[in-house]
N, C-alpha and C positions, 0 to 999 in steps of 0.2 A: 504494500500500500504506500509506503514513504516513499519507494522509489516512485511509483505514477505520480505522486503530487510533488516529487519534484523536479522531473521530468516537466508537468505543467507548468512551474515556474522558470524553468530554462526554455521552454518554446517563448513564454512572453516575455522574458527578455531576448529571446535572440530578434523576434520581431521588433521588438525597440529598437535593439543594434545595427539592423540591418533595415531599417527605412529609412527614407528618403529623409528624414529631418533628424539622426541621432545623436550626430555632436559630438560621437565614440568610435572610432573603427573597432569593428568586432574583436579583433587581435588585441588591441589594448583594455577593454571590456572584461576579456576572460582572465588578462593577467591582474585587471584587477580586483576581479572578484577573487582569485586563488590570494593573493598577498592580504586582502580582508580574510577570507576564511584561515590563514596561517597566523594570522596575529591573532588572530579568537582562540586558535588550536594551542595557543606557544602559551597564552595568556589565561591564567586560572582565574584571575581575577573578570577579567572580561567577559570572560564567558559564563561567569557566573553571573554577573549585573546582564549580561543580554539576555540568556535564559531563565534569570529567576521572575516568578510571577509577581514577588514584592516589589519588583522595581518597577515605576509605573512607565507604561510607553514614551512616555515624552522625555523622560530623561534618558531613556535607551537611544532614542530619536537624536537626543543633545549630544550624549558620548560618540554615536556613529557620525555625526558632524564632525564635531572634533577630530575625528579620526580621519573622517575623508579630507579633511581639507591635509592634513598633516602627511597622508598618503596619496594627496592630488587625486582623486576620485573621481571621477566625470562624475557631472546631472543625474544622466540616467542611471546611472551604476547606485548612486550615493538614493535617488527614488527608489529605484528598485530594494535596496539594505532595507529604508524606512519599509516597504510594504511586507518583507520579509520577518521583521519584527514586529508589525503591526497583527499581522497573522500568526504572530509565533510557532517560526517556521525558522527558528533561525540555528536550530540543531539539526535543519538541512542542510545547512552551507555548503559541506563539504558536498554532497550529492549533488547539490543542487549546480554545482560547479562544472561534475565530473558529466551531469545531462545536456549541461550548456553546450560544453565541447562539442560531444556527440550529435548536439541535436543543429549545432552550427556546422559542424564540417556536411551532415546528410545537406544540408539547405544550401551550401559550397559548391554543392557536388564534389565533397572531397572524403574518401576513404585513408582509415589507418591502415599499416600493413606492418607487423610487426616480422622481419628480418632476421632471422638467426646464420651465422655461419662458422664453422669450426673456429678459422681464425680471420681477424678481424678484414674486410674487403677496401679494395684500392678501390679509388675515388672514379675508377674508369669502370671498374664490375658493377660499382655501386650504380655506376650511372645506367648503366645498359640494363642490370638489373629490374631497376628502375621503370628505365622505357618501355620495356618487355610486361610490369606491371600493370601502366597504364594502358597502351595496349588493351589487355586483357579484363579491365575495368570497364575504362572507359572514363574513368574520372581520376582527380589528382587526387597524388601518393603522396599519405604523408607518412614515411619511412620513421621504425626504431628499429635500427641495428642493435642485435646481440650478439656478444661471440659466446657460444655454446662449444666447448671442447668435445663434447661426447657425442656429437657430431661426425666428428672421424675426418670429414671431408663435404664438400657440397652445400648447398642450403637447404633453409626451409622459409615458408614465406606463410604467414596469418592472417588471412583479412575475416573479420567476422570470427566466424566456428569452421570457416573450411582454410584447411590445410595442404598446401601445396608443399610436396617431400621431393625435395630433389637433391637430400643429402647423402652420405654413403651405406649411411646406416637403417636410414629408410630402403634405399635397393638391395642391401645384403636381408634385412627383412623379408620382403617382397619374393628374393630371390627364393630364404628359408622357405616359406609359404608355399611356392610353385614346385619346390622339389617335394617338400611334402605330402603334395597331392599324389604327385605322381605317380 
């Protein structure tokens, strides 16, 4: 349930961030809602004044000021904090951050792909990599490289829940499997 509503709260603000009047590039929006929800997470004290019920809205309202100015906050970002405390919703943050991502890159047209390879790739595999990615999406790649050692050799590549194995260990796999049947 907490993840749908806060999912709902990252669709309205990406629509904020991403019309015509928002006064935010999306890109700086997400970094600064993550740097707000890091100083709530670092900060025991804060986080206790924004989630506790005894403290009334308008001073949670006062301190998120303070803070956004002090963090340079855009309008919409620093609107959005209020309505997320007004709603006390604000032991979302951290989700409500990780849905924005998600729900900005879908509205981008831009997919994660999460890259594993034994040892770490030159800036030429990466790129072809890459292009051979897009390709096969059809939208921009927004790449995390891992080096996974247990790999052996080759990659593997995550977008979503499917799995593209073109490591060695996935074909000595593959390969166990086929002899097996045999």
């Amino acid at each position: 349930m907490s993840l749908a509503i806060a999912t709902r709260y990252a669709r309205a603000l990406v629509d904020v961030v991403t019309g015509a009047k928002a006064g935010v590039e999306p890109a700086a929006a997400l970094d600064q809602i993550r740097s707000f929800n890091t100083l709530v997470a670092e900060s025991a004290d804060l986080r206790n004044v924004l989630l506790s019920p005894a403290v009334a809205p308008a001073r949670k309202r006062a301190v998120v000021s303070q803070l956004g100015e002090a963090l340079r906050l855009s309008q919409p970002v620093r609107n959005f904090l209020f309505l997320v405390i007004d709603h006390r919703r604000v032991g979302l943050l951290g989700s409500i951050a990780q849905a924005f991502e998600t729900v900005l890159d879908e509205r981008l047209g831009r997919v994660r792909v999460e890259v594993r390879s034994a040892m770490p790739l030159t800036g030429e595999q990466g790129e072809v990599l890459l292009a051979q990615l897009r390709q096969m999406t059809g939208k921009q790649v927004r790449p995390e490289f891992v080096t996974d050692e247990s790999l052996l050799g080759g990659v593997t590549a995550r977008i979503g829940s499917t799995i593209y194995d073109g490591s060695v260990r996935g074909r000595l796999q593959a390969l166990r499997g086929q002899l097996g049947r045999g």
